[in-house]
C-alpha positions in Angstrom: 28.0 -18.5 -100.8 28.9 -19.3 -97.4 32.6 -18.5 -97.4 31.6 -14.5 -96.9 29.5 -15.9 -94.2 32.2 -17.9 -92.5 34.2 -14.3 -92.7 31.6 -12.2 -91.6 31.3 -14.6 -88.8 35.4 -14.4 -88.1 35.4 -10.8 -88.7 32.7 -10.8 -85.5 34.8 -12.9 -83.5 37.6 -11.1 -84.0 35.7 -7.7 -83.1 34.3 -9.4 -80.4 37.9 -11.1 -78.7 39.4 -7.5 -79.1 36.5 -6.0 -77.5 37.1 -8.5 -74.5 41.3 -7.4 -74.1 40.2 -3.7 -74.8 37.6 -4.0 -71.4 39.2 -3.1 -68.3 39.8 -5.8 -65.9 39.6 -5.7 -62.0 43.0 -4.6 -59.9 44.5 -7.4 -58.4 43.9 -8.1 -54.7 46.5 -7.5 -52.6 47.4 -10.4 -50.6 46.8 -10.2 -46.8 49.3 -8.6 -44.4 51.6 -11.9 -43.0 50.8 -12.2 -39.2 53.2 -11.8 -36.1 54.2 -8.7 -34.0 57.5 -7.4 -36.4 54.9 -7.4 -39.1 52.2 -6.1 -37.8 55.0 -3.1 -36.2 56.0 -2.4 -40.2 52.6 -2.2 -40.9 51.9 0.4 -38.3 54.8 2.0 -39.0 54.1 2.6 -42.5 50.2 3.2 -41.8 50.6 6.3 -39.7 53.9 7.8 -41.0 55.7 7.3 -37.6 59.3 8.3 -38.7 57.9 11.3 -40.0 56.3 12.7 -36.6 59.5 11.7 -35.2 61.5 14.1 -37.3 59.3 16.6 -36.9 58.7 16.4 -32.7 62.6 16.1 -33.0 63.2 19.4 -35.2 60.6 20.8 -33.2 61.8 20.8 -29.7 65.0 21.7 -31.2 63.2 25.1 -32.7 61.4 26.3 -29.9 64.7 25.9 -27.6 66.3 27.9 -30.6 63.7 30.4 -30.3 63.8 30.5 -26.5 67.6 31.3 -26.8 66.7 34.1 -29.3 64.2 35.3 -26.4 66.6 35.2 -23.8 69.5 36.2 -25.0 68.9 38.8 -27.3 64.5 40.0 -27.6 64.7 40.2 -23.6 68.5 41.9 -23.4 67.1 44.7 -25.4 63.5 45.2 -23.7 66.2 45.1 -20.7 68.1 48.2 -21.7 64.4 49.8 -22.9 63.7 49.6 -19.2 67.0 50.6 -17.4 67.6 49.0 -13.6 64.4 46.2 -14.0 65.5 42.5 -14.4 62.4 41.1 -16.6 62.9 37.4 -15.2 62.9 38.8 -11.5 59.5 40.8 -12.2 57.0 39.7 -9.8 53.7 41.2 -9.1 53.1 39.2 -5.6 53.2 35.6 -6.0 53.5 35.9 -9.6 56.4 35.4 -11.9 55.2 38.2 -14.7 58.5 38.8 -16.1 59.4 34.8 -16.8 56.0 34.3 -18.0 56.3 37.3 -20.6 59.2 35.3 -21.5 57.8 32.2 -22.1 54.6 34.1 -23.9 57.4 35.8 -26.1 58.7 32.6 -26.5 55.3 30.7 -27.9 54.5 33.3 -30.4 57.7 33.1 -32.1 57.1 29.7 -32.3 53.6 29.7 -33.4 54.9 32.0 -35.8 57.6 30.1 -37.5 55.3 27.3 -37.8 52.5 29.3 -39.5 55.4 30.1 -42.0 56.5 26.7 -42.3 52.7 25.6 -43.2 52.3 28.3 -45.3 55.3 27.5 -47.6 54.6 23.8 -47.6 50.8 24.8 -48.7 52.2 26.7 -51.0 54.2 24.4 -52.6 51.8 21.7 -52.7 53.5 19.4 -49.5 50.8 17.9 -47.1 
């Protein structure tokens, strides 16, 4: 009568060695970042997305001087011809540029503009 014993007994062994490859085991540690300067530029390069802000300070400046030509040379042309005789970049109330700053305020708002636009797509479409 021991042989069912014996099998009960591998029968619980068996149960209990596929119990032990079914139980989740801990992630790997990642090995340590190798010193020296080049690595430790890689790793900051990577960490805070660098070429990415790059691109996007890049496309940037290159959008609001786009927008700026929009403002000058064709939003300003036509408040121009609403206001027959008046040059708006020589408008000057004293000391004070008003017409070149109404410019430049034109200017900002378009480009606050497109970029609300631009983050409101992206949210839209799930980018972060």
């Amino acid at each position: 009568m021991s042989k069912p014993k014996d099998k009960d007994e591998e029968i619980l062994q068996v149960l209990k060695e596929i119990k032990a490859l079914l139980e989740p085991k801990p992630a790997p540690l990642a090995p340590p970042p190798k010193k020296g300067l080049w690595n430790e530029f890689l790793d900051f390069i990577s960490k805070y997305k660098v070429m990415g802000m790059a691109v996007a300070f890049i496309l940037g400046l290159y959008l609001g001087t786009l927008v700026q030509a929009l403002v000058n040379d064709l939003i300003m042309p036509i408040i121009t011809l609403a206001l027959p005789g008046v040059e708006w970049e020589a408008f000057v109330l004293g000391p004070f540029r008003i017409g070149h700053f109404v410019g430049a305020l034109i200017t900002f708002l378009l480009v606050a503009f497109v970029v609300f636009l631009i983050v409101k797509v992206t949210k839209k479409w799930g980018i972060e």
